[in-house]
N, C-alpha and C positions, 0 to 999 in steps of 0.2 A: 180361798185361793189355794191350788195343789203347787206344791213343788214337783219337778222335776228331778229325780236320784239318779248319780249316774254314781257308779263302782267301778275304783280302778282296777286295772287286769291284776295288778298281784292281790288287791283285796280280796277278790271273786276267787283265787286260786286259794290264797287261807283260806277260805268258808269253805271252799272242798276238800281240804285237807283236814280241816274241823270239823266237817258231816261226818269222816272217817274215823275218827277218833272220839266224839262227843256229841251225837244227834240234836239228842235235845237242846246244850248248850249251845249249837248251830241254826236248833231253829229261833232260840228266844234273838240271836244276834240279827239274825235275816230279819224277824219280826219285827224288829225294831228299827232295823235300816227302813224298811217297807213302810212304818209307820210314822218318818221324818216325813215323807211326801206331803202329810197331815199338818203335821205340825212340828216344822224343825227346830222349835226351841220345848222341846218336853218337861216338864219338870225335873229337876233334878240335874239339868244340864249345866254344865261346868264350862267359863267363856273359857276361853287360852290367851285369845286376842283378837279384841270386837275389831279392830281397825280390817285386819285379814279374813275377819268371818271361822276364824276356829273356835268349835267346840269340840266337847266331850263329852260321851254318857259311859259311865261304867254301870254293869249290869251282874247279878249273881243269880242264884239260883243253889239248893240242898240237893247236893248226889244222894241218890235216897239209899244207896249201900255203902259207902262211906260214911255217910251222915257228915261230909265236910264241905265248905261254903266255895262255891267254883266259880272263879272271877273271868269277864271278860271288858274290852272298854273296846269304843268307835270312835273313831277321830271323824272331824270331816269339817269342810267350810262351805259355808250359805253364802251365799250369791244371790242377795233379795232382787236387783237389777234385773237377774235372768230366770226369778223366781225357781235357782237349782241346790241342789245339795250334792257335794263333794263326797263321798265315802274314802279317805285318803289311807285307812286302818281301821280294822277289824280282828278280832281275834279271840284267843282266852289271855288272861295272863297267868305266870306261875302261881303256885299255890304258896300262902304264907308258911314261913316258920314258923312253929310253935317252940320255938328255944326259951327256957324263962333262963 
């Protein structure tokens, strides 16, 4: 059975502002919203709150000129009932400190 993804407008406006600024890290995000349709609970997914249907996947990837680890996560909640998925956030997040 395919889910149904829908993406809210300011989600869809971050991915275009993340095309701008991080190709790549925009398309592993798209790919990955694209690939809930499949299968909304992926390995790796993180509940929030099964009652609400929120999860979470944070996702990285090595900038290959930095050589530093570039973080992003996807919110979103499942609606098994309307066999949909939520995209509610999207984005990168900041990079860590390395302060020791």
């Amino acid at each position: 059975m395919t889910y149904q993804v829908r993406v809210a407008a300011e989600v869809a406006e971050a991915l275009d502002r993340l095309r701008g600024i991080d190709p790549a890290g925009a398309e592993l995000v798209v790919g990955t919203i694209a690939a809930l349709a499949a299968d909304p609970r992926p390995a790796g997914v993180h509940v929030l709150n099964e009652a609400e249907g929120l999860h979470r996947v944070h996702l990285s990837r090595l900038d290959p000129y930095t050589r530093r680890s570039l973080r992003y996560r996807i919110m979103y909640r499942i609606q098994d009932a309307d066999l949909m998925v939520i995209v509610i956030m999207a984005g990168a997040l900041p990079p860590t400190s390395r302060r020791r």
